[in-house]
C-alpha positions as a printed Julia matrix, in Angstrom:
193×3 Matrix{Float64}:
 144.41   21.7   131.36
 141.51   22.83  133.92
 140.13   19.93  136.03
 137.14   19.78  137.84
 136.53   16.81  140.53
 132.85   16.2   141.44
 132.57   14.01  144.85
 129.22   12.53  145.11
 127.24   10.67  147.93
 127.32    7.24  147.74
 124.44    4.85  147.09
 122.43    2.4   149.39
 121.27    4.97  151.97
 118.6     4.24  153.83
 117.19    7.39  153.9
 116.39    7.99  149.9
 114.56    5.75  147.07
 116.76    3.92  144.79
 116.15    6.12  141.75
 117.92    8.95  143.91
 120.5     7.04  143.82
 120.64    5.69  140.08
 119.95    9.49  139.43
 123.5    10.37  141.26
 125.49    7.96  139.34
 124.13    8.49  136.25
 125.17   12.55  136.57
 128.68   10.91  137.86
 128.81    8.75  135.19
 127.63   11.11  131.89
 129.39   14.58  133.49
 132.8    13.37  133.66
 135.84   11.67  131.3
 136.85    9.9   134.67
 134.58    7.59  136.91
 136.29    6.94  140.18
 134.12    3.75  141.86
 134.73    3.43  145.52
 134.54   -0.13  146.95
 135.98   -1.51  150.15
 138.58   -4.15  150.6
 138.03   -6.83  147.64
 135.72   -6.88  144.33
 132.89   -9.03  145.24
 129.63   -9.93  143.28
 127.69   -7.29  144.91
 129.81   -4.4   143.97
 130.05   -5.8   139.89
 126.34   -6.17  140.39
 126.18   -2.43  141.63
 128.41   -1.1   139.01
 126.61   -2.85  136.11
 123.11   -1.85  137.38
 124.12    1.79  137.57
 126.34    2.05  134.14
 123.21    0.66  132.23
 121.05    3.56  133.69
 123.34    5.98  132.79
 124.58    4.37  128.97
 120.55    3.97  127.96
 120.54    8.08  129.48
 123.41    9.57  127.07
 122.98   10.06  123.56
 126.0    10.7   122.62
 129.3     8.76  122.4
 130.61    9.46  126.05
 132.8     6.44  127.18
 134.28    7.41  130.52
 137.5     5.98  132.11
 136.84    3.61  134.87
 138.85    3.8   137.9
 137.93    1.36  140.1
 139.35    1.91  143.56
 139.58   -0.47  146.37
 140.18    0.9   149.85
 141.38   -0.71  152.42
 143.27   -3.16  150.58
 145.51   -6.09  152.17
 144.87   -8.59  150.28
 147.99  -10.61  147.85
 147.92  -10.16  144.29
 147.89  -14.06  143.02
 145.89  -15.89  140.83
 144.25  -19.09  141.17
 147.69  -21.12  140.86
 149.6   -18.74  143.35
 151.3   -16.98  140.89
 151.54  -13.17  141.44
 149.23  -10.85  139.26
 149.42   -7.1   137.77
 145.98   -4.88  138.78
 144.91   -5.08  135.67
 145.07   -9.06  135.57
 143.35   -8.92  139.01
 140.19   -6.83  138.01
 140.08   -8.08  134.33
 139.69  -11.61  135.87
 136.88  -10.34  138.12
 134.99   -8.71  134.85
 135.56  -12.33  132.94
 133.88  -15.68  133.32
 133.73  -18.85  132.25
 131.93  -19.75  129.09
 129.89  -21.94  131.36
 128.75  -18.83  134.4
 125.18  -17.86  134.64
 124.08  -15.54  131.26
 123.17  -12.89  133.87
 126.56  -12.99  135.21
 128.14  -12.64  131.8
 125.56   -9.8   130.86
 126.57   -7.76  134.18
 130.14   -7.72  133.5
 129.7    -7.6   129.71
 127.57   -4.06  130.49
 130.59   -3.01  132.72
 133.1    -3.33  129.51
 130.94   -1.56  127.0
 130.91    1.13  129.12
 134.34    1.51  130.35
 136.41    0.5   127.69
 139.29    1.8   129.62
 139.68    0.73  132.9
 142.13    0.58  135.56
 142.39   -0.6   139.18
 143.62    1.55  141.91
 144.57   -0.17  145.87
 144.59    2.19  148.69
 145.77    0.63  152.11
 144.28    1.52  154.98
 144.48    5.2   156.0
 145.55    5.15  159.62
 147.19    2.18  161.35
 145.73    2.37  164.26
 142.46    3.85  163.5
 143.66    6.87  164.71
 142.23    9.93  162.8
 144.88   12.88  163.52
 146.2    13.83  160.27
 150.03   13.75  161.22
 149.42   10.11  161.52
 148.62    8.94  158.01
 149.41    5.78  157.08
 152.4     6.84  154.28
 151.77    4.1   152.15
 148.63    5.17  151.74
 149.78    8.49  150.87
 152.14    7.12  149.02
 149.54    5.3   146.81
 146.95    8.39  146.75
 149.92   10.13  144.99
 150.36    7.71  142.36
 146.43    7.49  141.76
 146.33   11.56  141.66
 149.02   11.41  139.17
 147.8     8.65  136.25
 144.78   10.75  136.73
 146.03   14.15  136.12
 148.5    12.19  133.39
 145.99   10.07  131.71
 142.71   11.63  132.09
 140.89   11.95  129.02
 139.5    15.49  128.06
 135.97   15.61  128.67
 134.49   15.09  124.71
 130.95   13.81  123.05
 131.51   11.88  119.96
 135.71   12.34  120.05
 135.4    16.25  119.92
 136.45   17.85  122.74
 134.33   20.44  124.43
 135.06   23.84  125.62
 133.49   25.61  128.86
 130.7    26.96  127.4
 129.76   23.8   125.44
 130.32   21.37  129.08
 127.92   23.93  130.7
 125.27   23.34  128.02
 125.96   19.73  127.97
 125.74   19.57  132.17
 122.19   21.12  131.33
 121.22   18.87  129.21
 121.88   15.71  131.45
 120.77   17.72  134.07
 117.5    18.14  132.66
 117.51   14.28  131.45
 118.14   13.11  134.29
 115.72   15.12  136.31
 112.25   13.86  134.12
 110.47   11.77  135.93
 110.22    8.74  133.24
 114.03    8.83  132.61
 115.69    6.72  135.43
Protein backbone atom coordinates (compact mmCIF):
# COMPACT_ATOMS: atom_id res chain seq x y z
CA UNK A 1 0.00 0.00 0.00
CA UNK A 2 0.98 3.84 -0.73
CA UNK A 3 2.45 5.64 2.33
CA UNK A 4 2.79 9.08 2.88
CA UNK A 5 5.11 10.45 5.91
CA UNK A 6 4.37 14.05 6.99
CA UNK A 7 7.44 15.53 9.21
CA UNK A 8 6.31 18.45 11.12
CA UNK A 9 8.09 21.22 13.23
CA UNK A 10 8.15 20.66 16.62
CA UNK A 11 6.45 22.66 19.37
CA UNK A 12 7.79 25.16 22.07
CA UNK A 13 9.46 27.63 19.68
CA UNK A 14 10.01 30.74 20.76
CA UNK A 15 9.28 32.40 17.82
CA UNK A 16 5.30 31.43 17.33
CA UNK A 17 2.09 31.56 19.79
CA UNK A 18 1.11 28.38 21.31
CA UNK A 19 -2.03 27.86 19.21
CA UNK A 20 0.52 27.57 16.17
CA UNK A 21 1.67 25.00 17.72
CA UNK A 22 -1.55 23.08 19.04
CA UNK A 23 -2.65 23.87 15.36
CA UNK A 24 0.48 21.61 14.02
CA UNK A 25 -0.24 18.70 16.14
CA UNK A 26 -3.64 18.63 15.79
CA UNK A 27 -3.13 18.32 11.63
CA UNK A 28 -0.35 15.56 12.79
CA UNK A 29 -2.58 14.02 14.91
CA UNK A 30 -6.19 13.91 12.73
CA UNK A 31 -4.19 13.46 9.05
CA UNK A 32 -2.49 10.35 9.80
CA UNK A 33 -3.19 6.40 11.08
CA UNK A 34 0.37 6.77 12.71
CA UNK A 35 1.54 9.50 15.30
CA UNK A 36 5.26 9.32 15.72
CA UNK A 37 6.01 11.61 19.17
CA UNK A 38 9.59 12.63 19.41
CA UNK A 39 10.99 13.00 22.97
CA UNK A 40 14.57 12.95 24.14
CA UNK A 41 16.26 10.51 26.42
CA UNK A 42 13.51 9.38 29.14
CA UNK A 43 9.53 9.99 29.49
CA UNK A 44 9.25 12.65 32.00
CA UNK A 45 6.12 14.60 33.33
CA UNK A 46 6.59 17.35 30.97
CA UNK A 47 6.51 15.39 27.82
CA UNK A 48 3.02 13.23 29.17
CA UNK A 49 1.88 16.71 30.03
CA UNK A 50 2.71 17.84 26.35
CA UNK A 51 1.25 14.87 24.74
CA UNK A 52 -2.04 14.99 26.70
CA UNK A 53 -2.48 18.79 26.18
CA UNK A 54 -2.08 18.41 22.44
CA UNK A 55 -4.21 14.97 21.88
CA UNK A 56 -7.21 16.75 23.67
CA UNK A 57 -6.99 19.66 21.08
CA UNK A 58 -6.95 17.52 18.38
CA UNK A 59 -9.75 14.54 19.81
CA UNK A 60 -12.39 17.65 20.74
CA UNK A 61 -11.26 18.81 16.67
CA UNK A 62 -12.27 15.38 14.81
CA UNK A 63 -15.64 14.29 14.38
CA UNK A 64 -15.21 11.25 13.34
CA UNK A 65 -13.86 7.99 14.82
CA UNK A 66 -10.06 8.51 13.96
CA UNK A 67 -7.92 6.68 16.66
CA UNK A 68 -4.33 6.94 15.51
CA UNK A 69 -1.41 4.60 16.50
CA UNK A 70 0.91 6.11 18.94
CA UNK A 71 4.50 5.66 18.49
CA UNK A 72 6.22 7.15 21.03
CA UNK A 73 9.91 7.47 20.30
CA UNK A 74 12.68 8.21 22.63
CA UNK A 75 15.99 9.36 21.20
CA UNK A 76 18.91 9.23 22.63
CA UNK A 77 18.22 6.44 24.81
CA UNK A 78 20.78 4.79 27.42
CA UNK A 79 18.95 4.23 29.98
CA UNK A 80 18.23 0.15 31.57
CA UNK A 81 14.98 -1.29 31.12
CA UNK A 82 14.05 -2.29 34.99
CA UNK A 83 11.32 -1.69 37.07
CA UNK A 84 11.09 -0.46 40.46
CA UNK A 85 12.42 -3.90 42.01
CA UNK A 86 15.36 -4.23 39.40
CA UNK A 87 13.78 -6.61 37.43
CA UNK A 88 14.16 -6.12 33.63
CA UNK A 89 11.06 -4.74 31.63
CA UNK A 90 9.59 -5.11 27.88
CA UNK A 91 8.88 -1.34 26.14
CA UNK A 92 5.63 -1.78 26.49
CA UNK A 93 5.84 -2.44 30.40
CA UNK A 94 8.18 0.61 30.49
CA UNK A 95 5.79 3.24 28.85
CA UNK A 96 2.50 1.58 30.09
CA UNK A 97 3.92 2.18 33.65
CA UNK A 98 4.65 5.82 32.76
CA UNK A 99 0.80 6.28 31.40
CA UNK A 100 -0.46 4.50 34.91
CA UNK A 101 -0.66 5.75 38.45
CA UNK A 102 -1.50 5.04 41.61
CA UNK A 103 -5.08 5.15 42.74
CA UNK A 104 -3.80 7.71 45.18
CA UNK A 105 -1.74 10.42 42.25
CA UNK A 106 -3.12 13.83 41.77
CA UNK A 107 -6.77 13.60 39.61
CA UNK A 108 -4.98 15.88 37.11
CA UNK A 109 -2.29 13.43 36.76
CA UNK A 110 -4.70 10.57 36.20
CA UNK A 111 -6.82 12.80 33.72
CA UNK A 112 -3.51 13.60 31.58
CA UNK A 113 -2.58 10.12 31.06
CA UNK A 114 -6.19 8.87 30.99
CA UNK A 115 -6.61 11.53 27.76
CA UNK A 116 -3.36 9.95 26.33
CA UNK A 117 -5.13 6.26 26.31
CA UNK A 118 -8.42 7.30 24.84
CA UNK A 119 -6.68 8.58 22.17
CA UNK A 120 -4.12 6.11 21.35
CA UNK A 121 -5.55 2.98 22.07
CA UNK A 122 -2.64 1.41 20.40
CA UNK A 123 0.54 2.37 21.41
CA UNK A 124 4.00 1.34 21.24
CA UNK A 125 7.44 2.54 22.38
CA UNK A 126 10.30 2.90 20.09
CA UNK A 127 14.38 3.58 21.67
CA UNK A 128 16.78 5.08 19.33
CA UNK A 129 20.46 5.35 20.72
CA UNK A 130 22.34 8.03 20.05
CA UNK A 131 23.14 8.74 16.37
CA UNK A 132 26.86 9.36 16.28
CA UNK A 133 29.29 8.31 19.01
CA UNK A 134 31.26 10.91 19.02
CA UNK A 135 29.08 13.66 17.98
CA UNK A 136 30.52 13.48 14.83
CA UNK A 137 28.00 14.29 11.98
CA UNK A 138 29.63 12.60 8.71
CA UNK A 139 27.23 10.11 7.59
CA UNK A 140 29.75 7.10 7.17
CA UNK A 141 29.96 7.34 10.85
CA UNK A 142 26.53 6.38 12.11
CA UNK A 143 26.21 4.89 15.14
CA UNK A 144 24.93 1.13 13.69
CA UNK A 145 22.90 0.42 16.48
CA UNK A 146 21.10 3.18 15.84
CA UNK A 147 20.63 2.17 12.40
CA UNK A 148 20.07 -0.91 13.44
CA UNK A 149 17.06 0.23 15.59
CA UNK A 150 15.71 2.88 12.87
CA UNK A 151 15.32 -0.33 10.75
CA UNK A 152 13.28 -2.17 13.09
CA UNK A 153 11.05 1.04 13.83
CA UNK A 154 10.68 1.58 9.81
CA UNK A 155 9.62 -1.92 9.60
CA UNK A 156 6.62 -2.45 12.49
CA UNK A 157 5.62 0.70 10.81
CA UNK A 158 5.42 -0.27 7.28
CA UNK A 159 4.15 -3.90 8.88
CA UNK A 160 1.67 -2.66 11.32
CA UNK A 161 0.50 0.63 10.21
CA UNK A 162 -3.07 0.94 10.13
CA UNK A 163 -4.74 2.19 6.80
CA UNK A 164 -5.73 5.61 7.15
CA UNK A 165 -9.90 5.13 7.86
CA UNK A 166 -12.86 7.41 9.60
CA UNK A 167 -15.28 5.33 11.44
CA UNK A 168 -13.41 1.68 10.42
CA UNK A 169 -13.88 2.36 6.59
CA UNK A 170 -10.98 2.85 4.86
CA UNK A 171 -10.53 5.80 2.58
CA UNK A 172 -9.34 6.07 -0.88
CA UNK A 173 -7.20 9.10 -2.42
CA UNK A 174 -9.80 11.11 -3.40
CA UNK A 175 -11.79 10.71 -0.14
CA UNK A 176 -8.14 11.52 2.20
CA UNK A 177 -7.87 14.67 -0.02
CA UNK A 178 -11.39 15.79 0.92
CA UNK A 179 -10.93 14.72 4.40
CA UNK A 180 -7.25 16.73 4.59
CA UNK A 181 -9.63 19.72 3.53
CA UNK A 182 -11.82 19.39 5.89
CA UNK A 183 -9.34 19.39 8.93
CA UNK A 184 -7.59 21.78 7.09
CA UNK A 185 -10.29 24.12 7.11
CA UNK A 186 -11.16 23.12 10.93
CA UNK A 187 -8.26 23.66 12.00
CA UNK A 188 -7.61 26.94 10.34
CA UNK A 189 -11.02 28.92 12.04
CA UNK A 190 -10.04 31.05 14.36
CA UNK A 191 -12.40 29.73 17.39
CA UNK A 192 -11.31 26.08 16.79
CA UNK A 193 -7.94 25.58 18.66
Amino acid sequence: HDVLVVDTEGIDALDVESTHDMKIFALAVLLGSVFCYNSMSHIDEAAIQTLSVMSRVASSMSKASHEPSLYWVLRDFSLQMVNEHGDPITHKQYLESSLSLPPSSSASKCSTRQAIKEIFGERHLVTLPRPHKNDVLRPDQTNPKFNRYLDTFRKHVLEHGKVMSANGVAMTGSVYVDYIRTIVSLVNQSDSV
